[in-house]
Every structure is written in C-alpha cells, then in structure tokens.
RORO-323482 format. One record per atom (N, C-alpha, C, CB): x, z, y; residue number from 1; atom name. Coordinates in nm, 3 decimals. Glycine has a CB too. Example, Ala and Ser with C-alpha at 12.3 -4.5 7.8 and 13.67 -1.06 7.14 Angstrom:
<pts>
[pt [1.319; 0.780; -0.569]; 1; N]
[pt [1.230; 0.780; -0.450]; 1; CA]
[pt [1.320; 0.780; -0.330]; 1; C]
[pt [1.131; 0.905; -0.447]; 1; CB]
[pt [1.285; 0.708; -0.225]; 2; N]
[pt [1.367; 0.714; -0.106]; 2; CA]
[pt [1.290; 0.787; 0.003]; 2; C]
[pt [1.408; 0.572; -0.060]; 2; CB]
</pts>
This chain:
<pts>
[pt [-3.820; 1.126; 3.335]; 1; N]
[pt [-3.704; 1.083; 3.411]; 1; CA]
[pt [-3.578; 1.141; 3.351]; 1; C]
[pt [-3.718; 1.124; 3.558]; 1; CB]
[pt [-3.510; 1.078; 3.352]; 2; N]
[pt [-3.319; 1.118; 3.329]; 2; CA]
[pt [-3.260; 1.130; 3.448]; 2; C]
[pt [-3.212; 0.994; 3.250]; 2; CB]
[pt [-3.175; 1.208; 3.442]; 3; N]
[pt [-3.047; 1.217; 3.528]; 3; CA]
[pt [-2.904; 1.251; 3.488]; 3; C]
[pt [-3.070; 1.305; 3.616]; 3; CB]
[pt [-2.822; 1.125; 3.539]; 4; N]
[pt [-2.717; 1.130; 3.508]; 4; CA]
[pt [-2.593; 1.097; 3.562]; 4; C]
[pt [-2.729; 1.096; 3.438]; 4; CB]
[pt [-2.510; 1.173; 3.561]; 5; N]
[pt [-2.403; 1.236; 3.638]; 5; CA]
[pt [-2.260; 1.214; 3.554]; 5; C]
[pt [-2.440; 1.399; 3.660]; 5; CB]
[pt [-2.158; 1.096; 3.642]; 6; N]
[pt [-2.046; 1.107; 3.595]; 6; CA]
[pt [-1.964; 1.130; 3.662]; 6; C]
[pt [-2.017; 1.035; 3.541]; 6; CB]
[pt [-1.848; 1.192; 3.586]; 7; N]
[pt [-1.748; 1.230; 3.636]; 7; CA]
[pt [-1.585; 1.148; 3.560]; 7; C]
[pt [-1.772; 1.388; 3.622]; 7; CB]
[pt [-1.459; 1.220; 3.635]; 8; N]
[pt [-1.322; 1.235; 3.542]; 8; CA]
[pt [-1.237; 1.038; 3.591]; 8; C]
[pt [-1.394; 1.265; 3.297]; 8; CB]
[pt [-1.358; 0.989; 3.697]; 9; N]
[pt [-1.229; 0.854; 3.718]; 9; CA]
[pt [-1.132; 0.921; 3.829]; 9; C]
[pt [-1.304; 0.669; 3.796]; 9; CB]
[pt [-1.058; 0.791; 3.857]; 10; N]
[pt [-0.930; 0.810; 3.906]; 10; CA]
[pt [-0.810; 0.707; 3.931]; 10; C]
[pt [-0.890; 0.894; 3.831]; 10; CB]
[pt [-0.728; 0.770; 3.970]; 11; N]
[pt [-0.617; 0.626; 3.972]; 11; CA]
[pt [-0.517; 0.708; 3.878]; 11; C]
[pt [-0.531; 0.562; 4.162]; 11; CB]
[pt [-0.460; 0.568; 3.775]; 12; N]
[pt [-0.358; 0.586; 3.694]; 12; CA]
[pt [-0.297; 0.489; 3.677]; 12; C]
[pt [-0.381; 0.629; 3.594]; 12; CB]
[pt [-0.180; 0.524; 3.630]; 13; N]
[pt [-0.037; 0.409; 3.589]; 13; CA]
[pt [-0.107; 0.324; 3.508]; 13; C]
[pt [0.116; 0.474; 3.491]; 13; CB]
[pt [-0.033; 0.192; 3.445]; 14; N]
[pt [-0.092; 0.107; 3.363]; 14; CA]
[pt [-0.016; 0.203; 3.217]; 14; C]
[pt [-0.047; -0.080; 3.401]; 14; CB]
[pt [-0.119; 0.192; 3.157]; 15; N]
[pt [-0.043; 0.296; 3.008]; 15; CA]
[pt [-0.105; 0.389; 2.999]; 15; C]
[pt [0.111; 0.363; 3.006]; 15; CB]
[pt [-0.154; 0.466; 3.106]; 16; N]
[pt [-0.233; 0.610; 3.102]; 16; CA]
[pt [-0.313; 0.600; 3.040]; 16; C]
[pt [-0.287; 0.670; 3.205]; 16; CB]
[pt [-0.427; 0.736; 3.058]; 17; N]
[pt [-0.520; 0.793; 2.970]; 17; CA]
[pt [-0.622; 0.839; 3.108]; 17; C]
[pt [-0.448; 0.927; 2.854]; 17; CB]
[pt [-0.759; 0.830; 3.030]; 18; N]
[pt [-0.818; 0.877; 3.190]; 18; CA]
[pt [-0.943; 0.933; 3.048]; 18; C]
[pt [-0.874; 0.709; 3.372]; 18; CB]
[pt [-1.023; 1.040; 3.045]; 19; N]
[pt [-1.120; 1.069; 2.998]; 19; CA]
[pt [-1.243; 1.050; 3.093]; 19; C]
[pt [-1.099; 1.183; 2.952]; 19; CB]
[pt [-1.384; 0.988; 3.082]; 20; N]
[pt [-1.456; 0.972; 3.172]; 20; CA]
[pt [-1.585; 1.107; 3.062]; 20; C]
[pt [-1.487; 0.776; 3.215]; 20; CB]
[pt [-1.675; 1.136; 3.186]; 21; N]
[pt [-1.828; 1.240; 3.134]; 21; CA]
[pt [-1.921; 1.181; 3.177]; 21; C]
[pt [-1.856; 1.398; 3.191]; 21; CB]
[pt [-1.992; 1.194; 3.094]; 22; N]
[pt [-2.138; 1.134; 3.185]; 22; CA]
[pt [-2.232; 1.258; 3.145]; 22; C]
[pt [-2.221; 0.949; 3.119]; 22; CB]
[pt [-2.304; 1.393; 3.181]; 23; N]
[pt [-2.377; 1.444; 3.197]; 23; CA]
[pt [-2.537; 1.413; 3.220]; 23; C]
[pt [-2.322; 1.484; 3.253]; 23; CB]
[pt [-2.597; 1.434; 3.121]; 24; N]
[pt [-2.782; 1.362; 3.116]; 24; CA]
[pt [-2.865; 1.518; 3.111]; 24; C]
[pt [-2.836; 1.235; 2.913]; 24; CB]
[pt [-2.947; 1.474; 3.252]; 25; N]
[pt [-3.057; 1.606; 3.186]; 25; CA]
[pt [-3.176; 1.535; 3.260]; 25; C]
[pt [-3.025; 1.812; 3.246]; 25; CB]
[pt [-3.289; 1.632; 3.254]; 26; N]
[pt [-3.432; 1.552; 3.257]; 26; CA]
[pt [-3.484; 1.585; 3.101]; 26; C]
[pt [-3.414; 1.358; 3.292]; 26; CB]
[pt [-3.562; 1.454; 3.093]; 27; N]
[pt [-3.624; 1.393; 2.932]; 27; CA]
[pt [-3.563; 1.366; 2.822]; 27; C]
[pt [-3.677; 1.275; 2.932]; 27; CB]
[pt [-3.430; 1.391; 2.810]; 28; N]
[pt [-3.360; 1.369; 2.731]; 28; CA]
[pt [-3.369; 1.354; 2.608]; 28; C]
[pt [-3.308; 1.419; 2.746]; 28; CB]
[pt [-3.498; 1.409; 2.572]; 29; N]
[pt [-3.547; 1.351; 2.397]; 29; CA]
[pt [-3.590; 1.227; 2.391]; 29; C]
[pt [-3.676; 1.428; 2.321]; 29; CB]
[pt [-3.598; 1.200; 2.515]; 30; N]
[pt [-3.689; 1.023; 2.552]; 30; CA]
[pt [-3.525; 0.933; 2.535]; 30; C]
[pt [-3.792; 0.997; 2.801]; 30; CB]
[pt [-3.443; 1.003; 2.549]; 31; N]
[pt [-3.279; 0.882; 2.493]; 31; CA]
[pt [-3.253; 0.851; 2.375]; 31; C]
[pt [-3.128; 0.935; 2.513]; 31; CB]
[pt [-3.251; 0.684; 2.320]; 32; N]
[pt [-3.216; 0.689; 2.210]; 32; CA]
[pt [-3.040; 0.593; 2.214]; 32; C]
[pt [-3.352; 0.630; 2.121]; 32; CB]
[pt [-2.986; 0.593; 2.297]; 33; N]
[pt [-2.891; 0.551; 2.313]; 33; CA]
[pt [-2.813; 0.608; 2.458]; 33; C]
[pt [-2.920; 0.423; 2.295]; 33; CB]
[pt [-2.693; 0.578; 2.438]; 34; N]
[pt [-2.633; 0.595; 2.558]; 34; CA]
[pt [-2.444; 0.539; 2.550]; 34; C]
[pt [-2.661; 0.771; 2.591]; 34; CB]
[pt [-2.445; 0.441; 2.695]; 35; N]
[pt [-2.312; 0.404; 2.686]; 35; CA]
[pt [-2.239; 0.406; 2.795]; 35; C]
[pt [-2.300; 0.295; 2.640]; 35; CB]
[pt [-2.137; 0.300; 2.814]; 36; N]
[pt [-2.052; 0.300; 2.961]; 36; CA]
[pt [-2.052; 0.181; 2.979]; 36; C]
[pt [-1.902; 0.355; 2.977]; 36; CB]
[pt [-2.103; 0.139; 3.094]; 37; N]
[pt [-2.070; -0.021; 3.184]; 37; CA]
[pt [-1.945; -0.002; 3.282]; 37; C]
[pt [-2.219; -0.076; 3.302]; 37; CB]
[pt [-1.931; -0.151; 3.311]; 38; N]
[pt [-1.855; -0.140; 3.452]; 38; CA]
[pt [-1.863; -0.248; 3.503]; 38; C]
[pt [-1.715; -0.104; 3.456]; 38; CB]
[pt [-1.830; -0.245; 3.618]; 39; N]
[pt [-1.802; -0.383; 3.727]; 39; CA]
[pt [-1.693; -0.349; 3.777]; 39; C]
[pt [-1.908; -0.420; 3.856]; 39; CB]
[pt [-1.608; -0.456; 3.845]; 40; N]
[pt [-1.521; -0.465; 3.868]; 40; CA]
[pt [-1.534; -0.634; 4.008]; 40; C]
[pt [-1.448; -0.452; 3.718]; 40; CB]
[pt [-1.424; -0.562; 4.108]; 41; N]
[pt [-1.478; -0.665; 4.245]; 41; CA]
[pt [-1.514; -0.791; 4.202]; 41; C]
[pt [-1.362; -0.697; 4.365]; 41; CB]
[pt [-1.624; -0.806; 4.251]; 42; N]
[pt [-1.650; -0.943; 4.205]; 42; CA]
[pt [-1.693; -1.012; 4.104]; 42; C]
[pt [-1.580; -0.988; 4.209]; 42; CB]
[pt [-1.722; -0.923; 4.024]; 43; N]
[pt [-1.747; -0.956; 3.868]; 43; CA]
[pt [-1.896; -0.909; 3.814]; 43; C]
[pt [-1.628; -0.873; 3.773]; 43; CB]
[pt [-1.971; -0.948; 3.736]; 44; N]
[pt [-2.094; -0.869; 3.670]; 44; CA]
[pt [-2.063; -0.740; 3.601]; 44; C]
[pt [-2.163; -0.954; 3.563]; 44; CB]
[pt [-2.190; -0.694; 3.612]; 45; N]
[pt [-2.143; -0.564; 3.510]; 45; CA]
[pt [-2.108; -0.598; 3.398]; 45; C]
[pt [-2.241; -0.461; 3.477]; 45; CB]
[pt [-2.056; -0.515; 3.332]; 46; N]
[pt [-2.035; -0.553; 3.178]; 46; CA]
[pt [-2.031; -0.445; 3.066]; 46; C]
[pt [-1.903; -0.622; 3.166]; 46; CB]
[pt [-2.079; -0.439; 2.959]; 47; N]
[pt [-2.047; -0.361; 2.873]; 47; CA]
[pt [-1.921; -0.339; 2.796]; 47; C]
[pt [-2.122; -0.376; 2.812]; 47; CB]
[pt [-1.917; -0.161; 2.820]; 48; N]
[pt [-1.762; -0.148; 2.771]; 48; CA]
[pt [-1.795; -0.068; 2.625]; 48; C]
[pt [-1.644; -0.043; 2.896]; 48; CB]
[pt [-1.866; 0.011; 2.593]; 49; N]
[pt [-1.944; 0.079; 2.469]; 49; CA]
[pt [-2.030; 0.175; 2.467]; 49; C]
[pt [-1.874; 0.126; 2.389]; 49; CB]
[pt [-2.142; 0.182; 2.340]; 50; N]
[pt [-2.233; 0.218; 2.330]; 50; CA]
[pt [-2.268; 0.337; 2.254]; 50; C]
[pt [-2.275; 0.135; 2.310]; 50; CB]
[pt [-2.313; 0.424; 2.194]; 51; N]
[pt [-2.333; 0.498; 2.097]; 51; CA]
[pt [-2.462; 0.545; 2.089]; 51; C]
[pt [-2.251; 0.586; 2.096]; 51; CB]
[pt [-2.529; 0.532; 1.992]; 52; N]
[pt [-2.696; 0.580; 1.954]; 52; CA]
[pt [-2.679; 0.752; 1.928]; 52; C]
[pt [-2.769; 0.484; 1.774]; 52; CB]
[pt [-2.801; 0.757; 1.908]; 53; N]
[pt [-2.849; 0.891; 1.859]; 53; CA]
[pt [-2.780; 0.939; 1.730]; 53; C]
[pt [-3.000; 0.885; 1.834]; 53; CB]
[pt [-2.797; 0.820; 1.679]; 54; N]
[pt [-2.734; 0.895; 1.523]; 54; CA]
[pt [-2.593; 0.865; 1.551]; 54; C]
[pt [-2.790; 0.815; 1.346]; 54; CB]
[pt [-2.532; 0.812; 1.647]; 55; N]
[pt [-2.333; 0.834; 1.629]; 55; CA]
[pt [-2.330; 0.705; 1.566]; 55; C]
[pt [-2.244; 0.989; 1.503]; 55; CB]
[pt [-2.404; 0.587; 1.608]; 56; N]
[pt [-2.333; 0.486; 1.556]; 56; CA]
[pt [-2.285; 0.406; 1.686]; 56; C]
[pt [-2.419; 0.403; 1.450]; 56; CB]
[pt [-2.154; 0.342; 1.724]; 57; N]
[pt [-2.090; 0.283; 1.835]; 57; CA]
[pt [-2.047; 0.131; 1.827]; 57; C]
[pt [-1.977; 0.363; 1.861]; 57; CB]
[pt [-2.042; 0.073; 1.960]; 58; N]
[pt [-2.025; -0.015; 1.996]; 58; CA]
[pt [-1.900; -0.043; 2.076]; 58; C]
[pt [-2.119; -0.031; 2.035]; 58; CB]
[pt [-1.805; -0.135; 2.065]; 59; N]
[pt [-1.766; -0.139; 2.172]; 59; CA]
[pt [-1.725; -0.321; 2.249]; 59; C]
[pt [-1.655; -0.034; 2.151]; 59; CB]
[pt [-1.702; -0.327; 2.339]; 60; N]
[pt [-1.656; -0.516; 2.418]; 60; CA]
[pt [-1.494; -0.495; 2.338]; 60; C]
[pt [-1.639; -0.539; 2.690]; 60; CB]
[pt [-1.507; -0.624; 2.276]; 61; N]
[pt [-1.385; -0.637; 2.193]; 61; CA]
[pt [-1.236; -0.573; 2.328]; 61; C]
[pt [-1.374; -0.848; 2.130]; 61; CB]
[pt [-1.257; -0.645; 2.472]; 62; N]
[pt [-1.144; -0.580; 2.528]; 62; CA]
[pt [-1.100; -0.463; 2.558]; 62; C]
[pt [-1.130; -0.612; 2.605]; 62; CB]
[pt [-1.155; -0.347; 2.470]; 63; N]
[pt [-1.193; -0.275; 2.497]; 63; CA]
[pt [-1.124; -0.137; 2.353]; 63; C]
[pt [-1.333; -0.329; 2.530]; 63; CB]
[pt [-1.182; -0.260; 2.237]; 64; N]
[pt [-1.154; -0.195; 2.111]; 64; CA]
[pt [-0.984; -0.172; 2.051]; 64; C]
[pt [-1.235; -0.284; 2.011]; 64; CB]
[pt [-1.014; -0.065; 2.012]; 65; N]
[pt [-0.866; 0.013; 1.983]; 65; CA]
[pt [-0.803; 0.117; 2.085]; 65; C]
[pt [-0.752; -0.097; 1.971]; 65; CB]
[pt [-0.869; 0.143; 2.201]; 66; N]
[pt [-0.768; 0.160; 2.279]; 66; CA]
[pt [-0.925; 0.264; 2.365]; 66; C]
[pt [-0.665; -0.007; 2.354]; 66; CB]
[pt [-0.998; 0.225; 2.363]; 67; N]
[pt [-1.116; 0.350; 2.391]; 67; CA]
[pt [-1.181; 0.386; 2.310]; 67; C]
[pt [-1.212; 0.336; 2.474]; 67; CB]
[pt [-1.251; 0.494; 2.321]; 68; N]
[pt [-1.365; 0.589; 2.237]; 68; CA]
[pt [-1.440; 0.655; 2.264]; 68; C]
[pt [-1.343; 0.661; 2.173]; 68; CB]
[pt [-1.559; 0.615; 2.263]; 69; N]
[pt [-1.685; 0.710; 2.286]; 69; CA]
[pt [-1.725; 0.791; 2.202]; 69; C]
[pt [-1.792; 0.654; 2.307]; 69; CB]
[pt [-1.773; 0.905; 2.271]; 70; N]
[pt [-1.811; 1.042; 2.206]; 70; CA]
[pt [-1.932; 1.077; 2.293]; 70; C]
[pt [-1.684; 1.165; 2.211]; 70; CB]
[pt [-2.019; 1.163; 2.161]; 71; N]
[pt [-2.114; 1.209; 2.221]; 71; CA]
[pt [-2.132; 1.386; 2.193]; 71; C]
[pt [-2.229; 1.117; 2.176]; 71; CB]
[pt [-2.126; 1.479; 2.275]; 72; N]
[pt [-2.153; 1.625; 2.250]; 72; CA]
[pt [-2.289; 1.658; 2.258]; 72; C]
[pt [-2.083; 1.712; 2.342]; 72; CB]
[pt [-2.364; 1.637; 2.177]; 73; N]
[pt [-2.576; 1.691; 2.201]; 73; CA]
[pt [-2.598; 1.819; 2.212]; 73; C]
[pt [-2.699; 1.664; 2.058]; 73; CB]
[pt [-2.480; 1.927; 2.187]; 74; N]
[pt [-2.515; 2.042; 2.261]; 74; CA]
[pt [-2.534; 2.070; 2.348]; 74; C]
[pt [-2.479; 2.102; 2.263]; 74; CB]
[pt [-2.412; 1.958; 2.454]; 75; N]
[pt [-2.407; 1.951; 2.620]; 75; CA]
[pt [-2.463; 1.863; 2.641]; 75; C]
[pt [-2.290; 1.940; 2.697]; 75; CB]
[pt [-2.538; 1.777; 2.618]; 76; N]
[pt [-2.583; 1.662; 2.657]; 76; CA]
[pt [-2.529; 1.538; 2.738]; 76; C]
[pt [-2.665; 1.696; 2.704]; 76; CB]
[pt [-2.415; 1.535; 2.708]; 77; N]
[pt [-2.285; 1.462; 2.709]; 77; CA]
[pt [-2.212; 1.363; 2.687]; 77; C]
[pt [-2.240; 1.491; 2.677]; 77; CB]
[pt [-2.212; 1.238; 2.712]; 78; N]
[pt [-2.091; 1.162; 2.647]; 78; CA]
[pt [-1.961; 1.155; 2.738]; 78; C]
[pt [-2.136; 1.009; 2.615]; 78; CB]
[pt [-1.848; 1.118; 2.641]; 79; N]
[pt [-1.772; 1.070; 2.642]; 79; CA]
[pt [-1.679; 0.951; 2.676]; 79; C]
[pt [-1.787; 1.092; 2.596]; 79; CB]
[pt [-1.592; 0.886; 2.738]; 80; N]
[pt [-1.489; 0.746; 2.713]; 80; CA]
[pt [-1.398; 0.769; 2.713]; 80; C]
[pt [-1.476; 0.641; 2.788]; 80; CB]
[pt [-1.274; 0.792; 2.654]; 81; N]
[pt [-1.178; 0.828; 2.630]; 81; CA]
[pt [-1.099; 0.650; 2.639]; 81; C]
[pt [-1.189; 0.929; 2.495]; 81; CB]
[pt [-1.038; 0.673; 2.756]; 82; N]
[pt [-0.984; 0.575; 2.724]; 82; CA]
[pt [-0.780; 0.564; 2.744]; 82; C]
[pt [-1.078; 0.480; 2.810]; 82; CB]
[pt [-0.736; 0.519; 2.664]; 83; N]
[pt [-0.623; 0.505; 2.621]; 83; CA]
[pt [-0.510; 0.343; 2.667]; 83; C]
[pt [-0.664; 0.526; 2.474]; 83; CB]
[pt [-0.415; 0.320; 2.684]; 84; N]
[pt [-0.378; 0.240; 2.706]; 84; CA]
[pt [-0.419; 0.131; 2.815]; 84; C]
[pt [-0.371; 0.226; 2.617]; 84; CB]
[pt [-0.446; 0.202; 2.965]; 85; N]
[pt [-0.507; 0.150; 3.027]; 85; CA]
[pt [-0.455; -0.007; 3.082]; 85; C]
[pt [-0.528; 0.244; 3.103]; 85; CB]
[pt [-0.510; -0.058; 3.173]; 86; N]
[pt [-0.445; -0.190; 3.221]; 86; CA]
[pt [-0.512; -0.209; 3.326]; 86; C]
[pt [-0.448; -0.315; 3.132]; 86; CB]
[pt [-0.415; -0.288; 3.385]; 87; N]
[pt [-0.517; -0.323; 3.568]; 87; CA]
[pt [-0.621; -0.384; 3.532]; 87; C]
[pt [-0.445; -0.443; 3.708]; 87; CB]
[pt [-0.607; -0.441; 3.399]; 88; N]
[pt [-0.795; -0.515; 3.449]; 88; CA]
[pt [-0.883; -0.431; 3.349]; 88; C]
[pt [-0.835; -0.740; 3.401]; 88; CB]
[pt [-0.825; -0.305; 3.372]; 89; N]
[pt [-0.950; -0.201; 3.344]; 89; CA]
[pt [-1.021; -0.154; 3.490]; 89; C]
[pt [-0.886; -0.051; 3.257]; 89; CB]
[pt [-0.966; -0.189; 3.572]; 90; N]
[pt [-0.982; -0.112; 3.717]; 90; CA]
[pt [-1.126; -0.171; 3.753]; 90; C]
[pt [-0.847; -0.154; 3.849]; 90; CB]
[pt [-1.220; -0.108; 3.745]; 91; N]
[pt [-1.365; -0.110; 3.777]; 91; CA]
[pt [-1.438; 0.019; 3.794]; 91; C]
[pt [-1.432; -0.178; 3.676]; 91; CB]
[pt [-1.564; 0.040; 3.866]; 92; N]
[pt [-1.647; 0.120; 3.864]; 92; CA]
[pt [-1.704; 0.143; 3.716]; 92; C]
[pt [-1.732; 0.082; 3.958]; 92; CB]
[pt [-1.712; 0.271; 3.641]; 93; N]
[pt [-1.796; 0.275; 3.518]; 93; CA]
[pt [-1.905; 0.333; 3.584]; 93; C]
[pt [-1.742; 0.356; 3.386]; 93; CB]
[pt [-2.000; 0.271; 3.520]; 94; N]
[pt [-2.122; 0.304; 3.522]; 94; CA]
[pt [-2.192; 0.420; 3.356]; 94; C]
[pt [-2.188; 0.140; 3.544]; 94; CB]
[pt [-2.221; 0.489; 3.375]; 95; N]
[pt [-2.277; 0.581; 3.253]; 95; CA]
[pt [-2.458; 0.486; 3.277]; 95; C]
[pt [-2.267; 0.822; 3.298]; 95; CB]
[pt [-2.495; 0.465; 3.141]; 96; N]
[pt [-2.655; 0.416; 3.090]; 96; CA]
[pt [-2.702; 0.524; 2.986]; 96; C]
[pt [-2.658; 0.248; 3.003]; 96; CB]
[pt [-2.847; 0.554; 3.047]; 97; N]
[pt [-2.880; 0.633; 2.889]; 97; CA]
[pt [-3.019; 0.491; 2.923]; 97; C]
[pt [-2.939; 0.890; 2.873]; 97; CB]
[pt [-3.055; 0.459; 2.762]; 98; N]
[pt [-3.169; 0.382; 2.726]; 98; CA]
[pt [-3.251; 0.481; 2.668]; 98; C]
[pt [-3.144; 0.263; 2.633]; 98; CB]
[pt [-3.433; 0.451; 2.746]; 99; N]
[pt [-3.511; 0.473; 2.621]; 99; CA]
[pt [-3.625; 0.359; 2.597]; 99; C]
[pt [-3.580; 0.617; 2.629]; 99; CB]
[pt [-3.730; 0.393; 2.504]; 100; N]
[pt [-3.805; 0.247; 2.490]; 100; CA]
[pt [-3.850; 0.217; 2.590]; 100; C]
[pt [-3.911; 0.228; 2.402]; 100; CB]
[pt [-3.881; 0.255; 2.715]; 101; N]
[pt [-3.980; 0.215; 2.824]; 101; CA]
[pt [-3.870; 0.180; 2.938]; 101; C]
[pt [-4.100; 0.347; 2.870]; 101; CB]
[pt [-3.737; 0.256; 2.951]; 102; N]
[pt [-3.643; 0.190; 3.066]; 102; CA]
[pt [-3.507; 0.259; 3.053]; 102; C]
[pt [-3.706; 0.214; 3.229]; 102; CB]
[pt [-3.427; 0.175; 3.093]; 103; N]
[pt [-3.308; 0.189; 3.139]; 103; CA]
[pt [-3.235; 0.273; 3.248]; 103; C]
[pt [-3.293; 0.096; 3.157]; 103; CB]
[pt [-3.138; 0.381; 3.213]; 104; N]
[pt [-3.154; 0.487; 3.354]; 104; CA]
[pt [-2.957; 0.463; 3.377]; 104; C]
[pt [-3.234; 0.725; 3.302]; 104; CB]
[pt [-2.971; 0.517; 3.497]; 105; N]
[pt [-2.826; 0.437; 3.548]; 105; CA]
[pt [-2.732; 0.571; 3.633]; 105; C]
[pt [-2.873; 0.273; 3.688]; 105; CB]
[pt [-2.630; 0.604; 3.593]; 106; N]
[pt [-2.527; 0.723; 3.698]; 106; CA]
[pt [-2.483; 0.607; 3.825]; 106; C]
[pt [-2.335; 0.804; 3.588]; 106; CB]
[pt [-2.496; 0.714; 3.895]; 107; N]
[pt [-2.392; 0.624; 4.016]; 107; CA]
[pt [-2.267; 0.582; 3.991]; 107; C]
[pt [-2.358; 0.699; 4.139]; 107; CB]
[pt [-2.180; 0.587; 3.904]; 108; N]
[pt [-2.040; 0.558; 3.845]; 108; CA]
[pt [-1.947; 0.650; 3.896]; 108; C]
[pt [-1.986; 0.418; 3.874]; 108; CB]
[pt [-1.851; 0.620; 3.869]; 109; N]
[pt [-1.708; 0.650; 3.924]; 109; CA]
[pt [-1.604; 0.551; 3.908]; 109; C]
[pt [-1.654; 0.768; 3.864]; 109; CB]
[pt [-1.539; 0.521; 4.032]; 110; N]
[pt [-1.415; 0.471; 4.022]; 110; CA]
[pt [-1.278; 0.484; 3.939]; 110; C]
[pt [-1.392; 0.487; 4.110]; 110; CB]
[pt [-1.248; 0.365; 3.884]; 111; N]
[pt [-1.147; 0.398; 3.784]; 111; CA]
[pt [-1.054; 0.305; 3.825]; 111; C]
[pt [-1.186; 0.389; 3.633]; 111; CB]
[pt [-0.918; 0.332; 3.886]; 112; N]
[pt [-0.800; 0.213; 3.932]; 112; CA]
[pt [-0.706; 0.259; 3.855]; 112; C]
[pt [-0.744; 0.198; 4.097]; 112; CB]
[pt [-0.656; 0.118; 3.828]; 113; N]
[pt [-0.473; 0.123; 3.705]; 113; CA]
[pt [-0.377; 0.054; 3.765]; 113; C]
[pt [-0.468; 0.029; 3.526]; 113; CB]
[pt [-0.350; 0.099; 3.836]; 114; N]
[pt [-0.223; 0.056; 3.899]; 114; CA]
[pt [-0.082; 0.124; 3.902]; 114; C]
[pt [-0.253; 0.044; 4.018]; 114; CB]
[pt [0.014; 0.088; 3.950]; 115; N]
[pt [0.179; 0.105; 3.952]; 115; CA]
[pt [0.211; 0.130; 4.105]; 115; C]
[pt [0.271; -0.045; 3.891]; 115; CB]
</pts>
C-alpha cells in the first residue's frame, strides 16, 4: 500500500505562484511513477504532469512553460511548482503515485485563482 498526502493549495491572484507537495510513504519501492491531476467543477479529471523514477516528465500542453514538477527521493516527495497562474487553473489537484498492479490517489487540495 501507498500513502499519500498533499499539501501547499490555496487561493491566489491570477499571476501568482502556488508550490503544491505530495508526500508518499508505505511501499514506495513498488512506485514507478508519480504525478498531479486535477478536476475542476464539473469537469473530468485531467492530467496536469508526470515524472518517472528516473526524472523523466510530462506535462498537458496547458500547462507547459509555466509549471514544474520535481521529485526529492530522499523525502519521498514531489513537487508542482506552478507559475503564472490563471482562473482556469482553479481545480482540486489530485497527487497519483503508479505501480504495475494499481494506481494510488491523495485526497487533493484545493487550488483557486482568482482577483
């Protein structure tokens, strides 16, 4: 089993900066990936980016340039750094760690961009 724990949303101006954490413990050698989803009212989840084991990343084109995922494996940790926000960033992120047998899910945190 995994467990995982995010933190760091919030409400911010449109323009801001918001850093999000997602904290994994459990099985953690059983992860070979890990990223950030979100939903937003009314909408499906969606992928915002990804990063493997070895540090290679993904991200939803609306997304690219302007966020960045990081991963710390000392802390068992990732990252979203996200930059240049906009109201239609305003969704729940969800933190995912994958391994071959299943998919494990944080409760999210709220993230609003508003004025």
């Amino acid at each position: 089993q995994v467990q995982l724990v995010e933190s760091g949303g919030g409400l911010v101006q449109p323009g801001g900066s918001l850093r999000l954490s997602c904290a994994a413990s459990g099985s953690i050698f059983s992860i070979y990936a890990m990223g950030w989803y979100r939903q937003a009212p009314g909408k499906q989840r969606e992928l915002v980016a990804t990063i493997t084991k070895g540090g290679s990343t993904n991200y939803a084109d609306s997304v690219k340039g302007r966020f960045t995922i990081s991963r710390d494996n000392a802390k068992n940790t990732v990252y979203l750094q996200m930059n240049s926000l906009k109201p239609e960033d305003t969704a729940v992120y969800y933190c995912n760690a994958r391994t071959t047998t299943k998919d494990y899910w944080g409760k999210g945190t709220l993230v609003t961009v508003s004025s």
